[in-house]
C-alpha positions as CSV (number, residue, x, y, z in Angstrom):
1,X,-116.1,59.5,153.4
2,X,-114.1,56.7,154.1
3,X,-113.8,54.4,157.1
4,X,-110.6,52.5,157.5
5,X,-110.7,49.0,158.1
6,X,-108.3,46.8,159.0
7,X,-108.0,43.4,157.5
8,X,-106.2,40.0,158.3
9,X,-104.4,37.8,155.5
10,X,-106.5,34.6,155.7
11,X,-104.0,32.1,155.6
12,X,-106.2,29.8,152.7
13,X,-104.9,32.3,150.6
14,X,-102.4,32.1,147.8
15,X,-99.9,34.9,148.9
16,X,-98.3,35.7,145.7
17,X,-101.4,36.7,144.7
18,X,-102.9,38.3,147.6
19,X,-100.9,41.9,147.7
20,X,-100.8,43.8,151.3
21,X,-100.1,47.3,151.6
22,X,-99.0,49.0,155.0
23,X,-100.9,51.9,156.3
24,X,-99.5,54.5,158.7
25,X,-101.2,57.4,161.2
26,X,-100.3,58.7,164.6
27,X,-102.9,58.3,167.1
28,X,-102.0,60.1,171.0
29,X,-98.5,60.8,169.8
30,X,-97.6,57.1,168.9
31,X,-96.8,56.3,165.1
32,X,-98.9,52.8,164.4
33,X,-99.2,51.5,161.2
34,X,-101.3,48.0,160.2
35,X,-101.7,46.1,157.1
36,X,-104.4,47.2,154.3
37,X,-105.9,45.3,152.1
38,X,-108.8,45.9,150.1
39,X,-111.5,43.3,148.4
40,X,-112.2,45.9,145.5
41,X,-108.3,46.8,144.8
42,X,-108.8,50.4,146.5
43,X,-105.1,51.3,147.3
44,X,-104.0,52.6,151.0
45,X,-105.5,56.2,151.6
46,X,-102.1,58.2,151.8
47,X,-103.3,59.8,154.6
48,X,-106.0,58.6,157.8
49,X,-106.9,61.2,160.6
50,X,-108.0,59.5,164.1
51,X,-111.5,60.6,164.5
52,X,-114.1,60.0,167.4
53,X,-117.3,61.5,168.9
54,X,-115.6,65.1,168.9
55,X,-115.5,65.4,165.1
56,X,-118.3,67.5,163.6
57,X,-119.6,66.8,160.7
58,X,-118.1,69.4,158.4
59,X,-114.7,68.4,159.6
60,X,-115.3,65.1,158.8
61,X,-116.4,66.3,155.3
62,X,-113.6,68.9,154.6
63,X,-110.8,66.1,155.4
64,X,-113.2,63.6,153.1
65,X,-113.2,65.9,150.5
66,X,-109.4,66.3,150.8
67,X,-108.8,62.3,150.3
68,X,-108.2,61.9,154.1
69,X,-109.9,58.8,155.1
70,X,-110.9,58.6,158.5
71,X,-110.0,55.8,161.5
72,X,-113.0,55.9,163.5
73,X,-112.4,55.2,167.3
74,X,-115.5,56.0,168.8
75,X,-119.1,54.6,168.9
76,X,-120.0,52.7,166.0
77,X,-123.8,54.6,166.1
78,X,-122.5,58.1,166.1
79,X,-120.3,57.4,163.3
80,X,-123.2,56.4,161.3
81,X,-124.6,60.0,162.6
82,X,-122.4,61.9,161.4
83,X,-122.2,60.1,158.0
84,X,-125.5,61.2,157.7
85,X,-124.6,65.4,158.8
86,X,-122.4,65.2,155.7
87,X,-123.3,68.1,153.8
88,X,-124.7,67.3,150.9
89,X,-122.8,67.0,147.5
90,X,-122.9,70.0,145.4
91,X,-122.1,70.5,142.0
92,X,-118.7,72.2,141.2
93,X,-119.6,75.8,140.0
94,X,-119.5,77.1,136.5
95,X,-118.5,80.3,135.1
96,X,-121.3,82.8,134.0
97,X,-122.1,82.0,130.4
98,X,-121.7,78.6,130.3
């Protein structure tokens, strides 16, 4: 599951090197958007889905599964809860026979 996080450009930083990416969502009808960068190179999630204490858990892990990552705008706690409803993984299925 992924957790958004939004970054600043430190300013020490040599900018041609240092490559931001803008992310975009709509959160209450408004169309934000924010820069994204990530330490380990991950690129932007195409798409994020506002999610707070409302969200059950297999929600959260059908839109996790689908490559949605997830802006959390709740309490940091019960995010941690429901990271830890996720269902656990399963293996893909196999045909008979093989």
């Amino acid at each position: 599951m992924l957790l958004v996080e939004v970054l600043f450009v430190p300013t020490h930083v040599d900018h041609e090197e240092y490559v931001v990416s803008t992310i975009h969502w709509t959160e209450s009808r408004i169309a934000r958007s924010a820069r994204w960068h990530s330490e380990s190179a991950a690129p932007p999630p195409r798409r994020i889905v506002v999610a707070d204490d409302r969200m059950k858990a297999g929600t959260a892990y059908r839109l996790a599964r689908e490559g949605t990552a997830l802006l959390w705008r709740g309490d940091y706690h019960n995010a941690r809860q429901l990271l830890r409803n996720e269902p656990p993984h399963r293996p893909e299925a196999r045909p008979f026979g093989e």
